[in-house]
Residue frames as a rotation matrix with the C-alpha (Angstrom) as fourth column:
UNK 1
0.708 -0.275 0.651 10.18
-0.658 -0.591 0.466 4.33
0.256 -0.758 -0.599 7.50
UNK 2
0.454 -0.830 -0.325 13.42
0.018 0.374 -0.927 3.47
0.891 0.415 0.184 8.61
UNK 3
0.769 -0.391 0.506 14.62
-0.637 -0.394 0.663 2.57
-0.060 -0.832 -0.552 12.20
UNK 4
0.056 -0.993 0.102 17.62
-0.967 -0.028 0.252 0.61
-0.247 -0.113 -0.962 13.60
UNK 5
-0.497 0.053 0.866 16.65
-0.082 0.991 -0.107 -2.88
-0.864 -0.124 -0.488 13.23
UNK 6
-0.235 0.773 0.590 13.84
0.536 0.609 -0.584 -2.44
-0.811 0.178 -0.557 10.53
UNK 7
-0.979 0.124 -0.164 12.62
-0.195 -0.810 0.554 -1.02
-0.064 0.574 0.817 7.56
UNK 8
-0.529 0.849 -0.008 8.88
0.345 0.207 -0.916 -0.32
-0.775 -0.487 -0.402 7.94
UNK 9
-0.563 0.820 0.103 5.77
0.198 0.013 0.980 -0.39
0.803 0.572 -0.170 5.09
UNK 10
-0.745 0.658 -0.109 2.97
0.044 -0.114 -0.992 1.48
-0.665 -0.745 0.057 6.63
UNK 11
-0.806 0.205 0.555 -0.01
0.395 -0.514 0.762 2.35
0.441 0.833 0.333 5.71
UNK 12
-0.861 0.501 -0.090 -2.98
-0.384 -0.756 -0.531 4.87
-0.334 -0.422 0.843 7.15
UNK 13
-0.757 0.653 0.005 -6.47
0.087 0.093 0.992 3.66
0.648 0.751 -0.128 6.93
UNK 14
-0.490 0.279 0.826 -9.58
-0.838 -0.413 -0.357 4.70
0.241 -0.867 0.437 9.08
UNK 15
0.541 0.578 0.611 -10.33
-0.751 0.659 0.042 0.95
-0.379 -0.482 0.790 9.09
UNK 16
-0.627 -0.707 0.327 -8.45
-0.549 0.699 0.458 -2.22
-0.553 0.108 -0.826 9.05
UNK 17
0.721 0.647 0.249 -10.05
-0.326 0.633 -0.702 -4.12
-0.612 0.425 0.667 6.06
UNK 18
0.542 -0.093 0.835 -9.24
0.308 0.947 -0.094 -6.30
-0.782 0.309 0.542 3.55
UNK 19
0.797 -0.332 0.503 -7.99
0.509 -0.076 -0.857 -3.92
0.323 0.940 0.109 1.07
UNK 20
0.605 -0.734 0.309 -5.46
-0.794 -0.585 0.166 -2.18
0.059 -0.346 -0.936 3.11
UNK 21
0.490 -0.275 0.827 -4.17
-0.403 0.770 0.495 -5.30
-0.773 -0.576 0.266 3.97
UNK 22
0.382 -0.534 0.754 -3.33
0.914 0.339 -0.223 -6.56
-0.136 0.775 0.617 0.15
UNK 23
0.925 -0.280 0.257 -1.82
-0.164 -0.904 -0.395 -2.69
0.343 0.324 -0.882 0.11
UNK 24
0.572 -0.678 0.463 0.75
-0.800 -0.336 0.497 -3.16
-0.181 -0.654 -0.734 2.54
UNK 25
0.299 -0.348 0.889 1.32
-0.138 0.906 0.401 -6.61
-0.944 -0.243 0.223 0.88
UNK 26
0.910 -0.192 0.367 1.80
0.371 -0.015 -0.928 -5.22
0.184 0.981 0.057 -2.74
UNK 27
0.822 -0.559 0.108 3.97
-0.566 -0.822 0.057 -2.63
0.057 -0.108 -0.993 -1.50
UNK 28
0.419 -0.676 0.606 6.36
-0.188 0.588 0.787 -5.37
-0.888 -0.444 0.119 0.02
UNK 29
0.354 -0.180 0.918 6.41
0.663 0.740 -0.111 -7.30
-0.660 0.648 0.381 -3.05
UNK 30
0.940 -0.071 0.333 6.72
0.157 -0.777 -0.610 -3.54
0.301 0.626 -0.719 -5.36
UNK 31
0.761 -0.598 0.252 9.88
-0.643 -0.642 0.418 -3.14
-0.089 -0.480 -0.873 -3.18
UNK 32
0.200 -0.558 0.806 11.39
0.037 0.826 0.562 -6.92
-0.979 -0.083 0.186 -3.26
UNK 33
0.728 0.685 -0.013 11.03
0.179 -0.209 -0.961 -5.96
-0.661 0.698 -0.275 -6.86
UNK 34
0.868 -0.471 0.155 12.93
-0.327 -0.778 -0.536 -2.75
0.374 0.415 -0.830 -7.22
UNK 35
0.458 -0.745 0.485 15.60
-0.798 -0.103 0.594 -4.19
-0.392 -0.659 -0.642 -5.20
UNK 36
0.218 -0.049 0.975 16.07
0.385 0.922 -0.040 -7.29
-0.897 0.384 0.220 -7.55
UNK 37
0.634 0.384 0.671 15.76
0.759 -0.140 -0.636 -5.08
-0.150 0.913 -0.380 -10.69
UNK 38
-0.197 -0.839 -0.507 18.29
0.965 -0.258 0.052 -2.96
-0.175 -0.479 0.860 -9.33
UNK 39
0.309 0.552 0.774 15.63
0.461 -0.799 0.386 -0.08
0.832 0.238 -0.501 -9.47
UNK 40
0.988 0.018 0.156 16.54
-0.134 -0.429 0.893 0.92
0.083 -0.903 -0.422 -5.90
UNK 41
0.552 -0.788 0.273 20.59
-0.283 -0.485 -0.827 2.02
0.784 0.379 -0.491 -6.41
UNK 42
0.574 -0.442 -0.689 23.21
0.818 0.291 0.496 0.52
-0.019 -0.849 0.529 -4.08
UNK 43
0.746 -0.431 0.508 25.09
-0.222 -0.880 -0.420 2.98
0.628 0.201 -0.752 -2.70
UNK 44
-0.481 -0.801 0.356 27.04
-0.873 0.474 -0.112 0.91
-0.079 -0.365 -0.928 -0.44
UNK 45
-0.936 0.003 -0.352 26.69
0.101 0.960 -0.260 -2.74
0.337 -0.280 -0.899 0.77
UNK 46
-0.445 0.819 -0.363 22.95
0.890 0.448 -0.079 -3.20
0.098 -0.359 -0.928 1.26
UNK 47
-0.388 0.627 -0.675 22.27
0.144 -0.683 -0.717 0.34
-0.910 -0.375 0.175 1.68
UNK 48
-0.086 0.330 0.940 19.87
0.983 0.183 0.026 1.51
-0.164 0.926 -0.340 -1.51
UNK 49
-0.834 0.181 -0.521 19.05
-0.003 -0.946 -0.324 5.22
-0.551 -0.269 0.790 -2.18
UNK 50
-0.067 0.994 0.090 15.05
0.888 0.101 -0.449 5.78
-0.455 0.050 -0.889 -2.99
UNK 51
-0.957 0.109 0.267 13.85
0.024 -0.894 0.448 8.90
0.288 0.435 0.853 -5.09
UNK 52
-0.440 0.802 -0.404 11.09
0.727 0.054 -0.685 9.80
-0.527 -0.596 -0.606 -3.02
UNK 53
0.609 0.728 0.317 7.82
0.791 -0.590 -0.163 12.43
0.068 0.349 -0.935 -3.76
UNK 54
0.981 -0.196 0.007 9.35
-0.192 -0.951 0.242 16.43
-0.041 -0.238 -0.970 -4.67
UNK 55
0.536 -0.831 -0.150 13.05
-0.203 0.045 -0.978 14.85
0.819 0.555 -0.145 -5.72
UNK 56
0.305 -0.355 0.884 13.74
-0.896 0.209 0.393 14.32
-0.324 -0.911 -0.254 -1.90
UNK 57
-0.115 -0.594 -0.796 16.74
-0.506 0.725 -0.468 11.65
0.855 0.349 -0.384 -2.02
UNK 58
0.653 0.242 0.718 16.11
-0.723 -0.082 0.685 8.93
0.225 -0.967 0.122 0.95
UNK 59
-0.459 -0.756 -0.467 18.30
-0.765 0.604 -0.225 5.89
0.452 0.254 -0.855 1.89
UNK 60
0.586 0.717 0.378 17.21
-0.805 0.466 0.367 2.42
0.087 -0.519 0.850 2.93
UNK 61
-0.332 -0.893 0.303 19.17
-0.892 0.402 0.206 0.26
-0.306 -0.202 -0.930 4.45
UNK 62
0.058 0.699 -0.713 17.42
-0.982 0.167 0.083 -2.65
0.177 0.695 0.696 2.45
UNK 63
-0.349 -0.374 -0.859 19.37
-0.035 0.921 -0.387 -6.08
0.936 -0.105 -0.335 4.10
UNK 64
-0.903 0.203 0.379 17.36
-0.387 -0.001 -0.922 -5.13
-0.187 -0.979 0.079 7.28
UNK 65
-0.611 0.783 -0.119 13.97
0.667 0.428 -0.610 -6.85
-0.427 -0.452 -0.783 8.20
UNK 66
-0.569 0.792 0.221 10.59
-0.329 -0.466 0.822 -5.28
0.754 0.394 0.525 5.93
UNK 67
-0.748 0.663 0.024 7.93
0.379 0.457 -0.804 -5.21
-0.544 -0.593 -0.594 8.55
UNK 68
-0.597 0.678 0.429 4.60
0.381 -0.231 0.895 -4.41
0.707 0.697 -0.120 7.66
UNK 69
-0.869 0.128 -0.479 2.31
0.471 -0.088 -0.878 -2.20
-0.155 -0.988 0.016 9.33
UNK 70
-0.261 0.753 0.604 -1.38
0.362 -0.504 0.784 -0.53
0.895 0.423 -0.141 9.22
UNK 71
-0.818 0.352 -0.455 -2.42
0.206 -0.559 -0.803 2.12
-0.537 -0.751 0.384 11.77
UNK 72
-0.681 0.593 0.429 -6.07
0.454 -0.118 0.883 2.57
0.574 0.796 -0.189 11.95
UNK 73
-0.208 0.707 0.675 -9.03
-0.943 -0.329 0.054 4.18
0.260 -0.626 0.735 14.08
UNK 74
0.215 0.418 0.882 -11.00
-0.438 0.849 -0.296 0.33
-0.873 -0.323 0.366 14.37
UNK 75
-0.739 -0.479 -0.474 -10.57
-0.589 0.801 0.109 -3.25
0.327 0.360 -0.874 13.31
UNK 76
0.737 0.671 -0.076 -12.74
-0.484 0.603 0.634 -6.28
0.472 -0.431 0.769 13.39
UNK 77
0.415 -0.280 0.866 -11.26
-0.716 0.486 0.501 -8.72
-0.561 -0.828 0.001 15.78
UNK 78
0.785 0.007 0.619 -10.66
0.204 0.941 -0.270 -11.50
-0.585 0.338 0.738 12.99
UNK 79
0.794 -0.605 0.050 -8.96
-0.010 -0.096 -0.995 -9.33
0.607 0.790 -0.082 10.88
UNK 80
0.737 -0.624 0.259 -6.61
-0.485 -0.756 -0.441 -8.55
0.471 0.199 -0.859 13.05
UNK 81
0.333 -0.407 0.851 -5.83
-0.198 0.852 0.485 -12.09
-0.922 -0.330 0.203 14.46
UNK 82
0.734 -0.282 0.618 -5.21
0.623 0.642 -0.447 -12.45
-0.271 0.713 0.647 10.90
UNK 83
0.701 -0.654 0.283 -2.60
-0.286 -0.621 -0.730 -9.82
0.653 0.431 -0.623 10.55
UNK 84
0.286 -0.636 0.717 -0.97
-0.893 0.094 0.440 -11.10
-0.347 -0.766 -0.541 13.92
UNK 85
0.540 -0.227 0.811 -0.85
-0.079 0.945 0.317 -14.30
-0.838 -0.235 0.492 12.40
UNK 86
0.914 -0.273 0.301 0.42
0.316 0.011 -0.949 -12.93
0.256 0.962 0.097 9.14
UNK 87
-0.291 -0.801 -0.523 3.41
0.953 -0.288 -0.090 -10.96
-0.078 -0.525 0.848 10.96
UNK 88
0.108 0.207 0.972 1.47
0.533 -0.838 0.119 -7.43
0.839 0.505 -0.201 10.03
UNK 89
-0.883 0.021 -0.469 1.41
0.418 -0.420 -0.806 -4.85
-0.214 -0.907 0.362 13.14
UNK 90
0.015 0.752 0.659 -1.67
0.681 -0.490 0.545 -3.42
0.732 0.440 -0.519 13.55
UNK 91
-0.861 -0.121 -0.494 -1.78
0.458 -0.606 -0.650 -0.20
-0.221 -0.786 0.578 16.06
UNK 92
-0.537 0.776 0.332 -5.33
0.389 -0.121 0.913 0.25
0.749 0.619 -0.236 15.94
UNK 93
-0.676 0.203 0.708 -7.92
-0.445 -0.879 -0.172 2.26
0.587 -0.432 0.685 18.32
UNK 94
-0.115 0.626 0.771 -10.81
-0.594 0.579 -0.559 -0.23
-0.796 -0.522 0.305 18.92
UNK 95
-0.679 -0.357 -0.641 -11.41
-0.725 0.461 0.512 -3.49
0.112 0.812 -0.572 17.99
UNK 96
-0.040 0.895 0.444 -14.57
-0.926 0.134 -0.353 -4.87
-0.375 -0.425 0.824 17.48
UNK 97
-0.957 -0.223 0.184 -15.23
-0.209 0.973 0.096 -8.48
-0.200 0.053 -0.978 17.59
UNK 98
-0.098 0.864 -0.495 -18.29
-0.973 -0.188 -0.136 -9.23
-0.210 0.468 0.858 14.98
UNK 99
0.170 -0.096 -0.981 -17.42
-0.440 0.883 -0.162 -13.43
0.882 0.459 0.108 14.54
């Protein structure tokens, strides 16, 4: 996702665990990739176009900020001091605190 300032990596999980977390941190790296490899197509100065799912053509402005995010129902409490401390967003429902 794509707003004015940012280009956002999400990802959807009905709990914040460890493997979402190295998801949202491959992705990054799958993307810093294509954009080196010149998989991901300038179409102007910094902007890339993306061949998304169903031939849909998107654009990403690609010289903006990658955040990272994970939206989830619940979270332990550690993990998600450890995503704040990673830069990750977490928008999570409840967050239970087991340490």
């Amino acid at each position: 996702m794509e707003t004015n300032k940012n280009v956002w990596i999400m990802e959807i999980k009905p709990e914040l665990n460890f493997e979402v977390i190295g998801q949202v941190y491959v992705y990054q790296y799958l993307m810093q990739q294509d954009v080196k490899k010149g998989i991901l197509k300038k179409k102007e100065p910094s902007v890339y176009r993306v061949k998304m799912e169903a031939n849909k053509v998107e654009e990403i402005n690609v010289s903006k900020e990658i955040r990272l995010a994970i939206l989830c129902e619940e979270a332990e409490k550690f993990l998600k001091d450890f995503c704040d401390d990673k830069n990750i967003e977490v928008f999570c429902d409840r967050i239970r605190k087991i340490r």
